[in-house]
C-alpha positions in Angstrom: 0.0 0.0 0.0 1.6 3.5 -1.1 1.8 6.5 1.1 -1.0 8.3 -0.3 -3.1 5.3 0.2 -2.6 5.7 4.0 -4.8 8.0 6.7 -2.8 9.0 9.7 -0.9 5.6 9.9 -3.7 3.6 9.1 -5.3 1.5 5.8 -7.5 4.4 3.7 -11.3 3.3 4.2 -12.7 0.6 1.7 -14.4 3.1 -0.3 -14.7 6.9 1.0 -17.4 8.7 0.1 -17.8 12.6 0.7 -19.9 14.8 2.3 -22.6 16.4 0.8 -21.6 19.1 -1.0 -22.9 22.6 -2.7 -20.5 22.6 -5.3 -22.8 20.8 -8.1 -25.7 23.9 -7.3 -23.0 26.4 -7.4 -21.4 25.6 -10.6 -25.2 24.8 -12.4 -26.0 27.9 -11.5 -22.6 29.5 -12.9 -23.1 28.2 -15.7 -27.0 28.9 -16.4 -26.1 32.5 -16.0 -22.9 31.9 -18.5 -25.2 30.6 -21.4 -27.9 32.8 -20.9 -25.6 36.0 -20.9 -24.1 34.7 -23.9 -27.6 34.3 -25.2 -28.5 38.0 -24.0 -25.4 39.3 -25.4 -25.1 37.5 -29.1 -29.1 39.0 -29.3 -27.7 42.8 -28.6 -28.6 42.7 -25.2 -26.4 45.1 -23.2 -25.9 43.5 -19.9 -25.9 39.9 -21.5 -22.3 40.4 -21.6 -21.9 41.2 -18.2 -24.5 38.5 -17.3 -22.1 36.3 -19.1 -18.6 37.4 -17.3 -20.1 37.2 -13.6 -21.3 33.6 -14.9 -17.5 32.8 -15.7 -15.6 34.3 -12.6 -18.6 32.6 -10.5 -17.7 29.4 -12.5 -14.0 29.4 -12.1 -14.3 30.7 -8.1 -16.4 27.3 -7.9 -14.5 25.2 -9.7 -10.7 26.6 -7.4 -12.9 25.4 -4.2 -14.0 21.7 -6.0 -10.6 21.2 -7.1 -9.3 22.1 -4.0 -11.8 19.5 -2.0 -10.6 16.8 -4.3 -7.2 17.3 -3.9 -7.2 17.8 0.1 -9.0 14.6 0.1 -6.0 13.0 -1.8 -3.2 14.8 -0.1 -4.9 13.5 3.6 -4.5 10.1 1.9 -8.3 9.1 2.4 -8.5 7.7 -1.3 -8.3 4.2 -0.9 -7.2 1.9 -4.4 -11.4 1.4 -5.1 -11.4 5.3 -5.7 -8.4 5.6 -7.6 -10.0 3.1 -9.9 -13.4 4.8 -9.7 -11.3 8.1 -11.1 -9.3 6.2 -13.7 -12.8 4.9 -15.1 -14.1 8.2 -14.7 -11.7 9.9 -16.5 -11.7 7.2 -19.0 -15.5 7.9 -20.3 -15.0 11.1 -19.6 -12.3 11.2 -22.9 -15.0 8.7 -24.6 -17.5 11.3 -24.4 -15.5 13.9 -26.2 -14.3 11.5 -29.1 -18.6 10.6 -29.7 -18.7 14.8 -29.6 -15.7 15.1 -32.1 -16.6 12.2 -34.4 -20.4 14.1 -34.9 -18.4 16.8 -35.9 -16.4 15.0 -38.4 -18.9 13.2 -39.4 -20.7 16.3 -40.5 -17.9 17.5 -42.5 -17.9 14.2 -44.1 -22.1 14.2 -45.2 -21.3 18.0 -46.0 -18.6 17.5 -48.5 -19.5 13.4 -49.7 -23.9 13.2 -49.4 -25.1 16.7 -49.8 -22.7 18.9 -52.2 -22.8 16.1 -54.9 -26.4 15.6 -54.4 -27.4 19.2 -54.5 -25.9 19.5 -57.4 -27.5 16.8 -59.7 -30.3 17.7 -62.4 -33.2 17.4 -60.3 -31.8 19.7 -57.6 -31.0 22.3 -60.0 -33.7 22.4 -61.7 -36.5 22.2 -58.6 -34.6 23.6 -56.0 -30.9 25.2 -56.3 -29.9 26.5 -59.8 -26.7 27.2 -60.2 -25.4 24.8 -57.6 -22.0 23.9 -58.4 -20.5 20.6 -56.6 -17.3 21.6 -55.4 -15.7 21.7 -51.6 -15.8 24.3 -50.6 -18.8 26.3 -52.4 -20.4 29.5 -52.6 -24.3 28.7 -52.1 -26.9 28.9 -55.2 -26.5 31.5 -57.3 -23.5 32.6 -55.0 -25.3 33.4 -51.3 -22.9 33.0 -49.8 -19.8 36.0 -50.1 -16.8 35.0 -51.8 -13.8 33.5 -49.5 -10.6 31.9 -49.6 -9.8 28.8 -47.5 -7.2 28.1 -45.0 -4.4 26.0 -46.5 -1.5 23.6 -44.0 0.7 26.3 -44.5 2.1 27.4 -42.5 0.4 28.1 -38.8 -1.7 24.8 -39.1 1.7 23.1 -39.6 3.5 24.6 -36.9 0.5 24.1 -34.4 0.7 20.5 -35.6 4.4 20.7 -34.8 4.0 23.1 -31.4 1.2 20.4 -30.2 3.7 17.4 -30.9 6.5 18.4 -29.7 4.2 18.8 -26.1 3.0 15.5 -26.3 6.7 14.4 -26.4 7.8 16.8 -23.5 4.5 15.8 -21.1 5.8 12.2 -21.6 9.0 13.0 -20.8 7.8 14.6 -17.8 5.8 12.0 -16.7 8.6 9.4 -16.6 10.3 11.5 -14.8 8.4 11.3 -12.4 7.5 8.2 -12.0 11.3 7.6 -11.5 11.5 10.4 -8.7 12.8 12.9 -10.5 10.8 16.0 -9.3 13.1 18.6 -10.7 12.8 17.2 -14.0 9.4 16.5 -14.4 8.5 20.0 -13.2 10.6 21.5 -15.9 9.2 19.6 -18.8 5.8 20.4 -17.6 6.2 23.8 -17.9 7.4 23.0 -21.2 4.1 21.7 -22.0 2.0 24.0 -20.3 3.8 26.6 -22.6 3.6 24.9 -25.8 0.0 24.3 -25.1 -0.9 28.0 -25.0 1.5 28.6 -27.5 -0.8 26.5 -29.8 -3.7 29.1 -28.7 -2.0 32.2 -29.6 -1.3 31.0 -32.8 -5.1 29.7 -33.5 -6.1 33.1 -32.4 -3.6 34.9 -34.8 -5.0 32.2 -37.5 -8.9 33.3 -36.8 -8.2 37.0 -37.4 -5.7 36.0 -40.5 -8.7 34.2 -42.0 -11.7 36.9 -41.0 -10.0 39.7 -42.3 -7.9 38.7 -45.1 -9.6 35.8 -46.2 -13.2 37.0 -45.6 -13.9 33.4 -44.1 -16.4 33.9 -41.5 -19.1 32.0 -39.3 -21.7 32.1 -42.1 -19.0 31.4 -44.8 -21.6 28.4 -45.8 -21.1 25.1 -44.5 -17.2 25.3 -44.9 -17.1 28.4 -42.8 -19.5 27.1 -40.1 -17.7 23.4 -39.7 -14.5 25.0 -39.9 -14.6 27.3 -36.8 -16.7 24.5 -35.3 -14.2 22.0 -35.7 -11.3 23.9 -34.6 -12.9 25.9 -32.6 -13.9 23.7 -30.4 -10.7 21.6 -30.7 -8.9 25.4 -29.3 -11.7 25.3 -26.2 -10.2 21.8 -25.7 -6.3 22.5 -25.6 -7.7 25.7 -23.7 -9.3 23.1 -21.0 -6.2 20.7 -21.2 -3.6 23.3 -20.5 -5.2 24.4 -17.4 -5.5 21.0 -16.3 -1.8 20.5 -16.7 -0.8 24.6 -15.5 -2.9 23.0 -11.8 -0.8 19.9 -12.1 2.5 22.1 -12.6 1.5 24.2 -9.2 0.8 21.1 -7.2 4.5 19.4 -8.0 5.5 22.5 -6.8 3.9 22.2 -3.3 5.3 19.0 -2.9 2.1 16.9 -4.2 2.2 13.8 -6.0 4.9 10.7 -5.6 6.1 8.1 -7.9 3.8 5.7 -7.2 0.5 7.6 -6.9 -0.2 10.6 -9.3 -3.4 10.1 -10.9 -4.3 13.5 -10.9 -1.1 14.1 -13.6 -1.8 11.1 -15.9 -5.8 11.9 -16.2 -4.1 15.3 -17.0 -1.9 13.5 -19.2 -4.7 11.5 -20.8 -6.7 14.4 -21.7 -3.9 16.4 -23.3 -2.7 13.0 -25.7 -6.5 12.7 -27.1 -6.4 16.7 -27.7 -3.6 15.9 -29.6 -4.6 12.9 -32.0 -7.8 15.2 -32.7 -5.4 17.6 -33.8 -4.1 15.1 -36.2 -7.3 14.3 -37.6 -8.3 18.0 -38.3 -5.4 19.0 -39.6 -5.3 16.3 -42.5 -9.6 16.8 -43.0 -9.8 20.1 -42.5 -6.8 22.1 -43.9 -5.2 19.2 -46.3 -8.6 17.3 -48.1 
């Protein structure tokens, strides 16, 4: 039985389960008064936006006091092995719950560009319904709705995202065994490497999104190529967003001393998360900016 495995000198309880807690309420709540601010303010409602920041510092002041339970609860060595495996299982359809959410996605890029372009296009759909419809990815709408715009090619801030979000996959595993041989200095150091590659990556989607709404006049409603593009990567930026902070609260608990060789969960759920972020990557950047 490891260290962390042991309360005050004694065997961790067979399975611990916590108090009750207001944490669930608090962060619902956060979170209703997120969307519907964000709601308010998309509709040109004034204070939406305001709604919509209270709802975030609310949600992150809820989320510092949740994390912080867990991890007191871990440090006082009151997880016995049952709850680690509860976490690891936890975490573990947590992930398969974002690939279901990422494979919708790209499977509506697939329908968009295989099923309904070519079939829009036939005869009987120009004739009845859209004349003028040419079957190309990307297109420009009937009769040209939609305003003319260029598309984002691999070169070259896809490419060195790709590169930025590899190389951190490499440096988080160096970390990792690192620690798992003791090595605290060492696995601090290469997780700070990560943590900065990881918002590295964000900068550089950010300095892509303004490239491509102001030069290339690809927006939101750019048809369906603009609206599955920003979806796609979008939400794959919210991800390495989520992942990084994950990892920058892993970085500041090595630095108080947490986590030992043998138990560290916390950093390899961490790690798990940021390793799928980074095979979605791989995908979008071959369907989205390559085919």
């Amino acid at each position: 039985m490891s260290a962390s495995h042991l309360a005050q000198g004694k065997e961790a309880p067979y399975y611990y389960v916590p108090a009750d807690s207001v944490h669930p309420v608090r962060a619902s709540l956060s979170l209703l008064a997120t969307l519907l601010g964000a709601a308010l303010w998309i509709n040109d409602y004034s204070f939406g936006f305001y709604l919509f920041l209270v709802g975030i510092l609310c949600l992150f002041i809820v989320l510092y006091g949740w994390f912080g339970d867990a991890i007191r609860e871990s440090e006082e060595g009151i997880n016995s092995v049952r709850v680690d495996h509860s976490y690891r299982w936890s975490m573990a359809w947590f992930i398969f719950s974002e690939v279901m959410f990422f494979s919708a996605f790209f499977g509506s890029l697939w329908y968009a560009r295989e099923i309904t372009t070519p079939t829009l296009s036939n005869l009987e759909h120009q004739a009845l319904l859209w004349p003028n419809f040419a079957g190309t990815w990307p297109n420009f709408g009937p009769a040209g709705v939609v305003e003319s715009f260029k598309t984002v090619g691999p070169f070259w801030l896809p490419t060195i995202n790709t590169a930025l979000l590899l190389t951190s996959g490499l440096t988080l595993t160096i970390s990792h065994h690192a620690l798992r041989a003791n090595n605290r200095g060492k696995t601090i150091f290469w997780l700070a490497a990560t943590v900065f590659l990881g918002f590295a990556f964000v900068l550089c989607q950010a300095y892509e999104y303004m490239h491509a709404y102001a030069d290339l006049n690809l927006r939101f409603d750019s048809g369906a190529y603009g609206s599955l593009f920003y979806m796609l990567t979008g939400f794959h930026g919210f991800h390495v967003i989520l992942g990084a902070t994950f990892l920058t609260v892993i970085l500041f608990r090595l630095l108080k001393g947490h986590f030992t060789a043998d138990q560290h969960f916390g950093f390899e759920g961490a790690a798990w998360y940021w390793h799928f972020v980074d095979v979605v990557w791989l995908g979008l950047y071959l369907f989205v900016y390559w085919f």
